[in-house]
C-alpha positions as a printed NumPy array, in Angstrom:
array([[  0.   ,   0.   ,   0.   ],
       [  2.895,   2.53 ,  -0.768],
       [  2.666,   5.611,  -3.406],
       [  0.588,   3.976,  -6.23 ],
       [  3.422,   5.994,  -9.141],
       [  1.157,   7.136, -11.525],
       [ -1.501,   4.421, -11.846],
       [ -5.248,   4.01 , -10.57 ],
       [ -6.026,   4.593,  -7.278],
       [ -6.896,   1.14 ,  -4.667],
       [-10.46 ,   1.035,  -3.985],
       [-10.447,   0.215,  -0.148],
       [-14.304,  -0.767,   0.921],
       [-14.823,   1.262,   3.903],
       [-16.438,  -1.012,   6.527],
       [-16.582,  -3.545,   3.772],
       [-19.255,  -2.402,   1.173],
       [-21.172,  -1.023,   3.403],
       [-23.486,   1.353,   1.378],
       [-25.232,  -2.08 ,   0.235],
       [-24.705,  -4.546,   3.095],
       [-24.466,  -3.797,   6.792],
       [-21.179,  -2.032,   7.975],
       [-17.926,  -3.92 ,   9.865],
       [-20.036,  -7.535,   9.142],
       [-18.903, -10.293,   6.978],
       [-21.649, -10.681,   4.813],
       [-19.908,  -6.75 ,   3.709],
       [-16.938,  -7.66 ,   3.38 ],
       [-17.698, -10.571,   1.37 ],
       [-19.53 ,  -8.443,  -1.308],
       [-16.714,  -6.346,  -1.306],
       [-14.824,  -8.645,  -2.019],
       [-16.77 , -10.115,  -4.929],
       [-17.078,  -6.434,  -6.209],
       [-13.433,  -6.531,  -6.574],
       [-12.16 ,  -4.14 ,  -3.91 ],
       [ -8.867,  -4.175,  -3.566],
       [ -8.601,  -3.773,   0.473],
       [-11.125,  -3.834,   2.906],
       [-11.111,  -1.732,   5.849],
       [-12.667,  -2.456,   9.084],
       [-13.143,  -1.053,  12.739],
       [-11.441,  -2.616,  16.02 ],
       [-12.729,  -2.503,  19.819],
       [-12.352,  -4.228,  22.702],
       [-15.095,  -5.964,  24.55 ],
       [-15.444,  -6.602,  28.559],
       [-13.85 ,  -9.82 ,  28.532],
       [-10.722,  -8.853,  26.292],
       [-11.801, -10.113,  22.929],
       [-11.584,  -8.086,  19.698],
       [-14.618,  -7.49 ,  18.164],
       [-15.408,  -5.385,  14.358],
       [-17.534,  -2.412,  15.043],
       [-17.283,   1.32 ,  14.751],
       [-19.353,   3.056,  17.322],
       [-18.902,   2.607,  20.982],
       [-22.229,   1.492,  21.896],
       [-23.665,  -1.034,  20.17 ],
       [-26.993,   0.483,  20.095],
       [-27.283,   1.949,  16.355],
       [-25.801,  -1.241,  14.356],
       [-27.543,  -3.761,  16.434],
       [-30.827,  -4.538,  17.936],
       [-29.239,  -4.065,  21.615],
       [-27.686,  -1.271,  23.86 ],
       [-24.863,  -0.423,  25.85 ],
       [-21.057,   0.307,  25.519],
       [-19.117,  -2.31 ,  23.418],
       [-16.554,  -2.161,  26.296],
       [-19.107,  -3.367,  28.975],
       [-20.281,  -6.085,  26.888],
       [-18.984,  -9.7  ,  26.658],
       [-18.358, -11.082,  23.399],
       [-21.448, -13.557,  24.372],
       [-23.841, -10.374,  24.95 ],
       [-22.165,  -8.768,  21.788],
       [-22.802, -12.216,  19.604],
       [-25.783, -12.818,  20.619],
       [-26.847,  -9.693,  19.122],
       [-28.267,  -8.984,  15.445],
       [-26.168,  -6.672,  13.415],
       [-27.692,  -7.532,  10.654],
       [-31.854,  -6.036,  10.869],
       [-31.094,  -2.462,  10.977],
       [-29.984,  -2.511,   7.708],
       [-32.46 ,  -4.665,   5.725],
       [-34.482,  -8.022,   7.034],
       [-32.499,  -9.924,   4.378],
       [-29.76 ,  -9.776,   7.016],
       [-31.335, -10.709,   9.811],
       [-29.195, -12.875,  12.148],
       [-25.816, -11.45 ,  10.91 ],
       [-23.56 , -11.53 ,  14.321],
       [-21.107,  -8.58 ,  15.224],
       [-17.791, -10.73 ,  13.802],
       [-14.794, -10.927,  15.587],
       [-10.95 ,  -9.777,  14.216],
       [-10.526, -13.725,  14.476],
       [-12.837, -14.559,  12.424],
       [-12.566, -11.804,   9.647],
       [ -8.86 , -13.403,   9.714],
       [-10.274, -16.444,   9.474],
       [-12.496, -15.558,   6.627],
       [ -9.722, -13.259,   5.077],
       [ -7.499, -16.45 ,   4.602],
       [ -4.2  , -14.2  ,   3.93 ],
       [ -5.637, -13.445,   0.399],
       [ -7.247,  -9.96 ,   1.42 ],
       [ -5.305,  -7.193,   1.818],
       [ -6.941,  -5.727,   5.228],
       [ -6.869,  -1.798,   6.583],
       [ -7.55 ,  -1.996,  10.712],
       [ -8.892,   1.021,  12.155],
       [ -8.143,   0.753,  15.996],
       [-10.81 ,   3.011,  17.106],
       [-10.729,   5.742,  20.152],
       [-10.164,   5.185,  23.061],
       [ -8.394,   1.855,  22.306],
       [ -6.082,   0.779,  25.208],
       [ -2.447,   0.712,  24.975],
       [ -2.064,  -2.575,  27.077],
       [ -3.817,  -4.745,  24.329],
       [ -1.05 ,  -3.796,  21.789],
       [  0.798,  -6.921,  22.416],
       [ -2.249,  -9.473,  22.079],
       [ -3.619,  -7.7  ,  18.928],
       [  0.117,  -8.125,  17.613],
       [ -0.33 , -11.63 ,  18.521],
       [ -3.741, -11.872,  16.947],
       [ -2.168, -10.897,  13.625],
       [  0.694, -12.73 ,  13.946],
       [ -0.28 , -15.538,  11.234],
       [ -1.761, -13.309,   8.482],
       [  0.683, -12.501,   5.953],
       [  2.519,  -8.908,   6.795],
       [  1.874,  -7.656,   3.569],
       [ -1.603,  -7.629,   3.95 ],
       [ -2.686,  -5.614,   6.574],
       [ -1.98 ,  -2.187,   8.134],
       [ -3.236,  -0.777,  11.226],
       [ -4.63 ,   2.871,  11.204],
       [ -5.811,   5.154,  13.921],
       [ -7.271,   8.847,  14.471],
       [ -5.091,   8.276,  17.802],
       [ -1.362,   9.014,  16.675],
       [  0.29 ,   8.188,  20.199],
       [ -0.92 ,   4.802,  19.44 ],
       [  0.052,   4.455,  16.406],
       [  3.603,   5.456,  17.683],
       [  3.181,   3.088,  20.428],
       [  2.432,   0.51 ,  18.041],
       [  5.848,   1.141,  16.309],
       [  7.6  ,   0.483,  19.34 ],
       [  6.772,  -2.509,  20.019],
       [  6.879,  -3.304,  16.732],
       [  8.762,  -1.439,  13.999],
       [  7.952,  -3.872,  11.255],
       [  4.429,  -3.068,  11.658],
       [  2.475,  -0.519,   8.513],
       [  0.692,   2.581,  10.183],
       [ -1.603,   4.525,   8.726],
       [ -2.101,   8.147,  10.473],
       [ -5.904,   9.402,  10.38 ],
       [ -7.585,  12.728,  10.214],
       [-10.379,  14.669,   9.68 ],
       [-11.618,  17.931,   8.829],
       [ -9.146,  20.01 ,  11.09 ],
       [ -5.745,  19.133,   9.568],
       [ -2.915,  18.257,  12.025],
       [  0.133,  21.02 ,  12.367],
       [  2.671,  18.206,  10.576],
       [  1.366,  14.955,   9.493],
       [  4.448,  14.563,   6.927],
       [  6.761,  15.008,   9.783],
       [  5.068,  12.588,  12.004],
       [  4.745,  10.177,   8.94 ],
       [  8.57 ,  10.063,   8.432],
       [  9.515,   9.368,  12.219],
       [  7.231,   6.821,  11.925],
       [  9.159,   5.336,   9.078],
       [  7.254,   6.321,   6.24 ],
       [  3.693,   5.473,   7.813],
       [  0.834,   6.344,   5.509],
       [ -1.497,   9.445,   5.286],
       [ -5.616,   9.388,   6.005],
       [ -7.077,  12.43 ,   5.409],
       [-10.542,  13.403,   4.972],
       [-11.2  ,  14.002,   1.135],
       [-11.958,  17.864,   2.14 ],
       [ -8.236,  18.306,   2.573],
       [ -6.284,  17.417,  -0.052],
       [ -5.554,  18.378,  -3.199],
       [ -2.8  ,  18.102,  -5.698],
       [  0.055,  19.591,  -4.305],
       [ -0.564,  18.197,  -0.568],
       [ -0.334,  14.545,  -2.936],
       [  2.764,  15.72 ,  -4.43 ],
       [  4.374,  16.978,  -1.051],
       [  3.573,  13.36 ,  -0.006],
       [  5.137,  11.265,  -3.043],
       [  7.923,  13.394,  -2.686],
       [  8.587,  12.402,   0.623],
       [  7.753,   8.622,  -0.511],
       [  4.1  ,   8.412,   1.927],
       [  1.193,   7.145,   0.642],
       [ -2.332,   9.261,   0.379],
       [ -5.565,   7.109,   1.244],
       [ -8.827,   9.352,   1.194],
       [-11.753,   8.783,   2.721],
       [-15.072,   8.636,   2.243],
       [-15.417,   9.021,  -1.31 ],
       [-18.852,   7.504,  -3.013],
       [-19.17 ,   9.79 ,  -6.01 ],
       [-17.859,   8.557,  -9.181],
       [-16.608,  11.92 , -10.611],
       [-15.184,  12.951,  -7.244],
       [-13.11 ,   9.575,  -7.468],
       [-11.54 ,  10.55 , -11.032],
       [-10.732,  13.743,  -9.878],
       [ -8.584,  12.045,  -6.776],
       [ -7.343,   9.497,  -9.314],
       [ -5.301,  12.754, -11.489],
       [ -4.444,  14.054,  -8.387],
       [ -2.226,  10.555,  -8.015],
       [ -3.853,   9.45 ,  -4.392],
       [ -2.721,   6.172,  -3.886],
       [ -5.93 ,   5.074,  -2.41 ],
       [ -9.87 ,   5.97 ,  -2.008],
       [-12.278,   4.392,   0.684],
       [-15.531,   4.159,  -0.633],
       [-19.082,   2.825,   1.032],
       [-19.324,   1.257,  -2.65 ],
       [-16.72 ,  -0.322,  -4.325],
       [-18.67 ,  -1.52 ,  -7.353],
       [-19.349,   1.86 ,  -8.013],
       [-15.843,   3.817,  -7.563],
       [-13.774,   0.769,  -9.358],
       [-15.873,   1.317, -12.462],
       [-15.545,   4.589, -12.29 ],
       [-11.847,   4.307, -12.348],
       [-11.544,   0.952, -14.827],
       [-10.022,   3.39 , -17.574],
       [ -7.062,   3.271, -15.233],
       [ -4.016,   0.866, -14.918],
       [ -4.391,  -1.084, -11.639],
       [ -2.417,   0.239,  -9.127]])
């Protein structure tokens, strides 16, 4: 997932394709898959009893049919809940997945874009090292609005790809912070970049991931700008959009 030199932007689904199935589930990530995304990015919290489960708010309350914190839940109250309803009753009975099983499912063959999401506690670093242990390096990247963390992360593991998120109010030096973290890929929100912030990146050899693009002629736009990457709640859509383009 480094600077993409010129050709088409990845399509990374953004919670799998979640603009057509329900977000952070497996039945999502599947379609993206089958849509051809080329990464599939996904949201990491920790339940009550220490397991990793994928899902991006901290209560469980608007992707689900139950309530409460994800972090005061056991991964028995979290799986027995449907994640699937709220969405569309074709997916009833679709369980809140764990990182274990999206792994599982994965089977080294999808290239995978980990969101550790706020607050996310330092001390389960080492198991969620160890929980990614067997899937192929290559393949996945973790990525955080939480920077500290991501340094953290480095630490204790300077092999590991980082991915630096943002949103609408930029950061004082993101490129700096990039390059002490060993070249660690840039997140912005789409609102802030344009070409020469993209340049000012591939110059410095980091990567450019945008997110949340769904508009087709928003996505070309990005792609002549030379962003390495666009996360989109439909992959279907954007990669067609872009099929003019040489595969990054």
């Amino acid at each position: 997932m480094g600077p993409a030199a010129g050709r088409r932007p990845l399509v990374v689904a953004h919670r799998g394709a979640s603009g057509e199935a329900p977000e952070n589930t497996l039945p999502a990530f599947e379609l993206a898959r089958a849509q051809g995304a080329d990464a599939i990015e996904l949201d990491l919290r920790l339940t009550a009893d220490g397991h990793f489960v994928v899902i991006h708010d901290a209560t469980v309350d608007r992707t689900t049919n139950g309530r409460g914190e994800v972090g005061a839940l056991t991964l028995a109250e979290i799986k027995a809940l449907d994640a699937g309803s709220w969405f569309d009753p074709a997916f009833a009975g679709t369980q809140v997945p764990t990182l274990a099983e999206v792994l599982e499912w994965a089977g080294g063959a999808v290239d995978l874009c980990l969101e550790l999401k706020t607050p996310f506690p330092e001390r389960a670093l080492p198991e969620l090292l160890r929980a990614v242990a067997g899937y192929p390096r290559g393949r996945w990247l973790f990525a955080s609005f939480d920077w500290r963390l991501m340094r953290r992360l480095k630490l204790l593991a300077p092999w590991a790809r980082v991915g630096l998120i943002w949103g609408r109010t930029a950061p004082a030096d993101p490129f700096g912070f990039a390059l002490r973290l060993g070249r660690a890929n840039l997140h912005p929100n789409v609102a802030l970049v344009d070409g020469p912030f993209v340049e000012k990146a591939h110059r410095l050899g980091l990567a450019v991931f945008v997110w949340t693009v769904n508009g087709p002629g928003l996505a070309v736009a990005l792609a002549a700008m030379g962003v390495d990457g666009i996360v989109t709640d439909y992959p279907a859509r954007i990669r067609a959009a872009l099929l003019g383009l040489p595969a990054g």
